[in-house]
Each structure stands twice: as structure tokens, then as C-alpha cells.
N, C-alpha and C positions, 0 to 999 in steps of 0.2 A: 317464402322467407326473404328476406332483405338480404342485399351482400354489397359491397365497394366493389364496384369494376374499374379495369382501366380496358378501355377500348386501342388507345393508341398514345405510342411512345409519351412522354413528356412530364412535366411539373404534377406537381399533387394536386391544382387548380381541375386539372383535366378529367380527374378521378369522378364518378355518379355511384350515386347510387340507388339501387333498384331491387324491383320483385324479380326472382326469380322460382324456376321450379324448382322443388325438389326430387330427389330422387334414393331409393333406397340405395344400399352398399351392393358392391358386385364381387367376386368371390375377392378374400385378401384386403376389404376393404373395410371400415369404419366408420358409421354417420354420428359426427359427433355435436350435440349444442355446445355450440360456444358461447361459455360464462364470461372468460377475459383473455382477450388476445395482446400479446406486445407486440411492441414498437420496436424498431431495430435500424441501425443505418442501415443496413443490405435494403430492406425496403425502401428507404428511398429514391436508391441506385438502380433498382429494379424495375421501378416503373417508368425509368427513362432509359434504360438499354444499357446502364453502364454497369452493370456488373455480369461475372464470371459464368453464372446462371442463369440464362436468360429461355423462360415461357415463352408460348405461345398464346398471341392476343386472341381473343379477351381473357381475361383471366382475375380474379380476386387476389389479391395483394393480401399479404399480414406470414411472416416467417413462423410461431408458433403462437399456440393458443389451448386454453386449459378450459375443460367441461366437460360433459355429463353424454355418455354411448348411451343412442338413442336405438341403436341395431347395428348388426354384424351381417357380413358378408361371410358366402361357404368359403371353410378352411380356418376362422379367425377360432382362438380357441383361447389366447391369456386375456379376452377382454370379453365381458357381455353388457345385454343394456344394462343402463344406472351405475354402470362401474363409474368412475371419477377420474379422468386421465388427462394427461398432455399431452400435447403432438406436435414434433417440428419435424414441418412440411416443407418449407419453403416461400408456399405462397398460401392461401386461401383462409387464411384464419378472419382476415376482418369480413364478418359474416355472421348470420344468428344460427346458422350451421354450415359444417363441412364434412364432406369426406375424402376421410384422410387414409392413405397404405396402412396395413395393419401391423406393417416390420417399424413404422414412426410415429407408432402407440405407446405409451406406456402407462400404467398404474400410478396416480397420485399417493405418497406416502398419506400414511393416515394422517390426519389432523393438519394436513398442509391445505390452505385454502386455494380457490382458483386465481385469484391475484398475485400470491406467491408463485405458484409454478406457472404463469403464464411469465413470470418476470425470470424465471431462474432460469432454463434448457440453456439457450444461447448465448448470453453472457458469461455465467460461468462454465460451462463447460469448453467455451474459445480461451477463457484463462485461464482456468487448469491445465489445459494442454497445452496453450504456452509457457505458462512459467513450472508446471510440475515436470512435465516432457521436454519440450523442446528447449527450455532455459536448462532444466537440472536443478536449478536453484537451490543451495545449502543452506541449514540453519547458518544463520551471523552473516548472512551476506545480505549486502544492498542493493533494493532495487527502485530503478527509479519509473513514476507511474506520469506517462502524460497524458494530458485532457482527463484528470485524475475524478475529476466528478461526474461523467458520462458514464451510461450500464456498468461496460466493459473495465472502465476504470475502479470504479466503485468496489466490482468483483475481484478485479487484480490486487487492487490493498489488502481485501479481506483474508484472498487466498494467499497472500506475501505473507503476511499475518500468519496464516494459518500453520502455513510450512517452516516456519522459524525466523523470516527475514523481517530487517531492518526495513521499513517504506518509506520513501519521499516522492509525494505528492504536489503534481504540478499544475497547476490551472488557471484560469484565468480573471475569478477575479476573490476577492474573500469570503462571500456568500458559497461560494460553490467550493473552499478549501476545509472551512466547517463542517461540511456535511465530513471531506474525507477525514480531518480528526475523526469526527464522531463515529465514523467505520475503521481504526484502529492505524490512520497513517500517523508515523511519528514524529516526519518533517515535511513543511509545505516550502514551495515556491509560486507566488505568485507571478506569472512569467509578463503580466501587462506594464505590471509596475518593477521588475527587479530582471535584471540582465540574467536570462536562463546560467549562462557557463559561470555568472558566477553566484546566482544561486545553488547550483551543483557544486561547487569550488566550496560556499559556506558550509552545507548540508552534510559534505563527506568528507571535510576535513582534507580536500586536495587532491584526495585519494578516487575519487571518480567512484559513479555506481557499477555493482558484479553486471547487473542486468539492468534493460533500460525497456520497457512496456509502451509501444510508439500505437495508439490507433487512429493517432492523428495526420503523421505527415507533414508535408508545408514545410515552411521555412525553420522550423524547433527542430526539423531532423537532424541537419547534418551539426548546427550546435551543441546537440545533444552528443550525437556521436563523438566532439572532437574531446569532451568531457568523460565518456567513458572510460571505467578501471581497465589494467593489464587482464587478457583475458576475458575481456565484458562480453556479454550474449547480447545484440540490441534484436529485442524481438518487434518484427514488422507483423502487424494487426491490422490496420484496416487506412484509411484514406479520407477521414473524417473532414481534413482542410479542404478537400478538393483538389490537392496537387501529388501527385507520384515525385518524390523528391530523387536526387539523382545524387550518390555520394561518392566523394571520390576514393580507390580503391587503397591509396596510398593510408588513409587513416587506419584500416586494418591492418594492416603491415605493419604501422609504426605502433599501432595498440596491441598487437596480437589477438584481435577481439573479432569476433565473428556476427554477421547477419543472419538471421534466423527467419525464416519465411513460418506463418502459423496459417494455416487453412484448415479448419476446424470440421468446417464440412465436409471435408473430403477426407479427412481423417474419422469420419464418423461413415462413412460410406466404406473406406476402403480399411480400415481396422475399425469392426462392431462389436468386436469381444473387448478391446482394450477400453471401448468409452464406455460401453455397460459397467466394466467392472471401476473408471473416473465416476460415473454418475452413485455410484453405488457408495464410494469412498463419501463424493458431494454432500447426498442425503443426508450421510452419517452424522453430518458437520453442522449440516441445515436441522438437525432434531435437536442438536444440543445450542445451538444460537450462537454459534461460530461465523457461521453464514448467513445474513441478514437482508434480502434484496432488498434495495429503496427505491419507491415507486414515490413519484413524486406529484401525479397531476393523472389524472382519467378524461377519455371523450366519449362518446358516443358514437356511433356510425358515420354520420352526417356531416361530424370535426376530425375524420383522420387526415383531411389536405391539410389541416390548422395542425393535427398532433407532426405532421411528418415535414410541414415548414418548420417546425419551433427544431424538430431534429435536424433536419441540415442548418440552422442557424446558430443551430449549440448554445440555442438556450436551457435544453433537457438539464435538469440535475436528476442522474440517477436513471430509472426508468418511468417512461409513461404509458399507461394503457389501453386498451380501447375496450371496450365495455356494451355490447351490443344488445 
């Protein structure tokens, strides 16, 4: 079967790909075909050694991926072949199969297709648990979403939405502010053409947002922060600009508003009861069309250095897929 490898650190350029064997599941294990894998920042960061998680080379890249148990490993018992599932692994999804641990299986809801849940595990379930947990977030409060048309963005409105609040949606240019109207945000800011603080200043009326959805970083940080309500949660997600911003301490003091770290995988590692029963609430949400991933573009095997430049470029709207 074919798979992406990365043999050594570096750019998506570096990425091949090739035949490899296969191999059955070993106890606890899973071989699954993979229908449709997503795209995710963490994979980009990944195959050049900057993130949290770091493999051992060589290794297939792709954080999860949705298709069809092809056989089970001794002990696996809530999956068999031809069941329909998704699996976030971490790494090995972009591939024409994997196997994956049988604790990071689960059951496809009926009538969800493999494109859908290869777009949903990681996206929303990082903004649920920021904004349902680690924000608190109350109906009639406001929150504000940046790089608002990216996965994670996309999912943060819908679930803002979902939970009762107010969204404003921040991004950068109009093409990509449309998409977030059209997933339920009810103020944009277009931050290329309009001064973030006082886009924030129009949008809430002076009064700053409850909560502030950052998985960008860079230089919108600490403007963002200096705009935050009394009280605000600024939840820290990811590092999409490529700069860890550095803010000074003195703004929480004067705002009474607090930083919030969201690590989603480790909270999926280190509390498994609590995300089962988030995914469970998710699905609910996703059957009735509350929750709507938007996938914006598919590649092939042979275009993931092409899918995973356009994502560190921030040209993605929404999510993209790979399709093997």
C-alpha cells in the first residue's frame, strides 16, 4: 500500500511517497483503510520537530483519518472488520491504510460520511473544550474568534453559537469572513483592512469580548488582549502565525481577565471519560445540523506537501482533505 513518509526533519517539500508493507494488527490494535484523512496545523509543525509530540523518524504524518476496519487485533472487542470508524492517532493517517491503538477507535455515527468525520475529531473537539471547559462561556456573552475561517475557527463560531453566545469573527480578508457569516458568526472584523482594537471597540460596543479564541498568535495577540472585557478568558490554541507572543502581565491585572492554556490532547489522554461523554454531547449537535464541518478543497496522496503549504500559508478556509 502507499503511505507519505517523512524520513527527516523539515518542509513538506521533504515528504515521499511510497510502497510500503503491510501488516496485520497486533493485540489492541486496528487496521484500518483509510477513506479520508485531515489536514491539521499540528501536522505541519510535526514534520519539522516543532511541536509538543514529537515521533520517531520515519514515520507517516496525518493526525486523524476516517474509514473502513479491515481486521482487529487479540483484545479489540467495540470494533470489527467493515465497521466504519475514525481514529485520532496523531500521526499515520495519510496512507491507503493504518494501524491505529484500539483505545483511538471509534464508531462512525450512522449516516455521518467519511469526509465528515475525518474533518470533525480535532477541530471540534479542541473548541469545545476550550470554550465549553476551559472558557465556561455563558449564554449572552461575547466571544471573540480569530483566524475565524481556519478548522478550529470555523468550529469555535459554530460551538459559540451552539452554547448561547454572541460571535465576532476575525480574519483576514472578506472571502474568508463569508464563509464565517455563513456558519452562524454575527459580527466580522476584517483585521487587513480595519484596526483589530477598534474593530473590537465597534463590534461590542466598547465593552470588550467575555472571551477571546486566539489560534493564531503574532502580533493580533496582545491587541487583542489589551481589548478584552473585565473578566475576559483569552483562550490560547495554537501558534498558527508562527510567533509564541509574549504579553505583558500587567494587562491581566488591569483587566482582571485571565490566560487560559487549551491542550486538547492531553486532555483527551489524561481525562477519557470527560471527552467521550464532549464527543457524545458533539454528535448530538452534528445529527441535528448544528455542527457543520466545512471542507473546502481535497488532494491525493502525492499533493499533501501542496495541502500542508496552503495550511502554513493560511490560505485553508475551513478544512482540507486528503483522500488516498
Amino acid at each position: 500500500m502507499k503511505a507519505v513518509i517523512c524520513k527527516q526533519w523539515g518542509p513538506p517539500e521533504q515528504l515521499v511517497v511510497e510502497e510500503v508493507p503491510t501488516r496485520e494488527p497486533g493485540a489492541g490494535e486496528v487496521r484500518i483503510r483509510i477513506h479520508a484523512a485531515s489536514v491539521n496545523f499540528p501536522d505541519v509543525l510535526i514534520i519539522q520537530n516543532k511541536y509538543q509530540f514529537k515521533p520517531e523518524l520515519p514515520f507517516t504524518p496525518g493526525s486523524e483519518g476516517a474509514g473502513e476496519v479491515i481486521s482487529v487485533g487479540a483484545g479489540v472487542t467495540h470494533v470489527k472488520a467493515g465497521d466504519r470508524v475514525l481514529a485520532n492517532t496523531g500521526t499515520g493517517s495519510f496512507a491507503q491504510e493504518m494501524i491505529a491503538p484500539a483505545g483511538k477507535v471509534v464508531l462512525m455515527p450512522q449516516g455521518m460520511s467519511f469526509e465528515t468525520a475525518a474533518a470533525f475529531t480535532l477541530t471540534y473537539g479542541t473548541s469545545w473544550h476550550a470554550i465549553k471547559d476551559r472558557a465556561a462561556i455563558r449564554p449572552g456573552e461575547t466571544m471573540l474568534v480569530l483566524g475565524a475561517a481556519g478548522g478550529v475557527g470555523i468550529s469555535a463560531i459554530e460551538i459559540g453559537k451552539a452554547l448561547g453566545a454572541r460571535v465576532i469573527a476575525a480574519a483576514s480578508s472578506d472571502e474568508k469572513l463569508k464563509v464565517c457569516r455563513d456558519h452562524g458568526a454575527d459580527e466580522t472584523i476584517n483585521y487587513e483592512t480595519e484596526d483589530l482594537r477598534e474593530g473590537i471597540k465597534r463590534t461590542t460596543g466598547g465593552k470588550g469580548p467575555d472571551v477571546i479564541y486566539d489560534p493564531v498568535g503574532g502580533k493580533y495577540a496582545e491587541p487583542a488582549f489589551r481589548s478584552i472585557g473585565w473578566r475576559g478568558r483569552y483562550l490560547v490554541i495554537g501558534f498558527a502565525n508562527g510567533q509564541i507572543p509574549a504579553l505583558p502581565l500587567n494587562l491581566m491585572l488591569l483587566k482582571g481577565a485571565s490566560v487560559v492554556g487549551v491542550f486538547w490532547g492531553d486532555y483527551v489522554r489524561r481525562e477519557p471519560q470527560s471527552n467521550a461523554a464532549d464527543m457524545q454531547d458533539m454528535m448530538a449537535l452534528l445529527a441535528k445540523g448544528v455542527l457543520r464541518p466545512h471542507v473546502s478543497a481535497s488532494y491525493p496522496l502525492d499533493q499533501v506537501p501542496q495541502a500542508l503549504n496552503d495550511m502554513a500559508a493560511r490560505k485553508v478556509t475551513g478544512k482540507v482533505l486528503i483522500l488516498p
